[in-house]
VOGU-3710 file (C-alpha; in Angstrom, 3 decimals, decimal comma):
1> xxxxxxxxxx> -33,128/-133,480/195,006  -29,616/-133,988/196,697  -27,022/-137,164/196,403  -24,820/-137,233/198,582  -22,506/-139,018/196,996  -18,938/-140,815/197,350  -18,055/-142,084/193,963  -14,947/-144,642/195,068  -18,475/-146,558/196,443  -20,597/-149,039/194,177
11> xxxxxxxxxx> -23,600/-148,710/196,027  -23,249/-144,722/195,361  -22,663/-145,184/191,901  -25,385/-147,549/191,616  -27,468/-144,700/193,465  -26,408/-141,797/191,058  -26,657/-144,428/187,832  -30,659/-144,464/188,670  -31,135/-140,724/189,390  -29,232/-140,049/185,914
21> xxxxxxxxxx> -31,491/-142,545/184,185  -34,448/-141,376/185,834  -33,820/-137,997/184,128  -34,741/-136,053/187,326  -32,308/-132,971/188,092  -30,537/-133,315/191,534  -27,305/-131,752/193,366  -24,626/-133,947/193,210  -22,587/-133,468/196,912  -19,464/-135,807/196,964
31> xxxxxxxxxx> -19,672/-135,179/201,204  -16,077/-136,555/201,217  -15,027/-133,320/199,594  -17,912/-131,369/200,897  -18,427/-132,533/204,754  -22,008/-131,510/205,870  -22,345/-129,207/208,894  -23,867/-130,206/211,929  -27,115/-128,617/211,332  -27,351/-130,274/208,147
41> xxxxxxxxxx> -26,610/-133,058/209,551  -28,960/-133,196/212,554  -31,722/-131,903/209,285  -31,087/-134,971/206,863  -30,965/-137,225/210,422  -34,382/-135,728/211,111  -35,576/-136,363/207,675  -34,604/-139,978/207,533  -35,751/-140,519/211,430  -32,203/-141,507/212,304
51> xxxxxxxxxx> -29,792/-141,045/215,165  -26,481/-140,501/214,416  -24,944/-143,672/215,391  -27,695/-145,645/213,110  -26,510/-143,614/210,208  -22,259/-144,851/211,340  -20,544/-146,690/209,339  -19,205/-148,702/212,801  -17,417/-151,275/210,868  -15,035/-148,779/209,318
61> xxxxxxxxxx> -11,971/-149,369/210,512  -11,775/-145,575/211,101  -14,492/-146,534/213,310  -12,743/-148,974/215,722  -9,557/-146,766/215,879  -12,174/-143,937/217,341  -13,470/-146,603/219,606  -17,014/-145,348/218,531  -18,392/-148,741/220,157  -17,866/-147,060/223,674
71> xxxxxxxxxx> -19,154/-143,470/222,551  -22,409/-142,788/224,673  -25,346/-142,490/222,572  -25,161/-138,579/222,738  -26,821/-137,023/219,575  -24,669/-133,746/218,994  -21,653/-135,578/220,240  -22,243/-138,373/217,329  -22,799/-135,481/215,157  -19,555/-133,842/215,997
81> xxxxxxxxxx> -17,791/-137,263/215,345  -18,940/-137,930/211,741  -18,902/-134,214/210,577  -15,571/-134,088/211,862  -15,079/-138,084/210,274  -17,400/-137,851/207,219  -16,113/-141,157/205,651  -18,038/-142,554/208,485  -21,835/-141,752/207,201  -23,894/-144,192/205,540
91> xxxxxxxxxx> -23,929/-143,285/201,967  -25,366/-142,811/199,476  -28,137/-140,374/200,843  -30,911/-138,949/198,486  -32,828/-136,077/199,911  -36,204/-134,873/197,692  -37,161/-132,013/198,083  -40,733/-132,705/199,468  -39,318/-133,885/202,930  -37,800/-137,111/202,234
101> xxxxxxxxxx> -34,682/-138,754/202,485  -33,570/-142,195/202,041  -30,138/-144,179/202,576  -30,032/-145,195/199,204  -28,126/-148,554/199,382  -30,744/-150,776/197,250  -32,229/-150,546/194,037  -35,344/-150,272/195,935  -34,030/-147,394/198,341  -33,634/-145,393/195,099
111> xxxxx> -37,098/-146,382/193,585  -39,006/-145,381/196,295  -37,367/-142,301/196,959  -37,800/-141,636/193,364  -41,645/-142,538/193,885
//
C-alpha cells in the first residue's frame, strides 16, 4: 500500500492517521517532494478510473494563474501539467496493492480502501 501524501494537508493527515491505526504497512510518498512520473501517473489515473483534469485541484490558485479552465481535455497534456505542477493533484491518494486506489479525502474513502 502507497500514500501519497502532503502532510501541510488535514485531509492527508487524517488519511495517514487511519492507515497508522489500522496497523497495515504502506509507503509513505510526500509527492510534493517526490513528483510522480507520467507513467505513474497515467497508472494510479487508470487505477482510480480518472482523467487527469478530474483528479486537478482547479481551484488552486496555481490553477487559475495556469489558466487550466481553458486547457483542452487532452490526457498526456493534463498529465504533463500536474507532474510538472504536483501541488495540483487531489490528495491524499491510497493505492493497495491488489489494484485499487482511492482519493482518500473521507473517513469513508480510507475505510473502504482499507476494506
Amino acid at each position: 500500500m502507497e500514500l501519497w501524501h502532503n502532510p501541510r494537508c488535514s485531509k492527508s493527515r487524517a488519511a495517514k492517521q487511519a492507515l497508522d491505526d489500522s496497523g497495515r504497512p504502506y509507503v509513505e510518498r510526500r509527492y510534493l517532494d517526490q513528483p510522480p512520473t507520467a507513467a505513474e501517473l497515467d497508472e494510479v489515473l487508470e487505477t482510480l478510473g480518472m482523467q487527469p483534469w478530474e483528479l486537478a485541484r482547479t481551484g488552486d490558485p496555481l490553477a487559475k494563474e495556469l489558466d487550466l479552465g481553458a486547457l483542452p481535455h487532452d490526457r498526456q497534456k493534463w498529465i504533463d501539467v500536474l507532474v510538472a505542477n504536483p501541488s495540483l493533484i487531489q490528495r491524499p491518494i491510497v493505492i493497495a496493492g491488489d489494484g485499487r486506489a482511492s482519493v482518500a479525502r473521507t473517513p469513508q474513502a480510507v475505510s473502504d480502501i482499507l476494506g
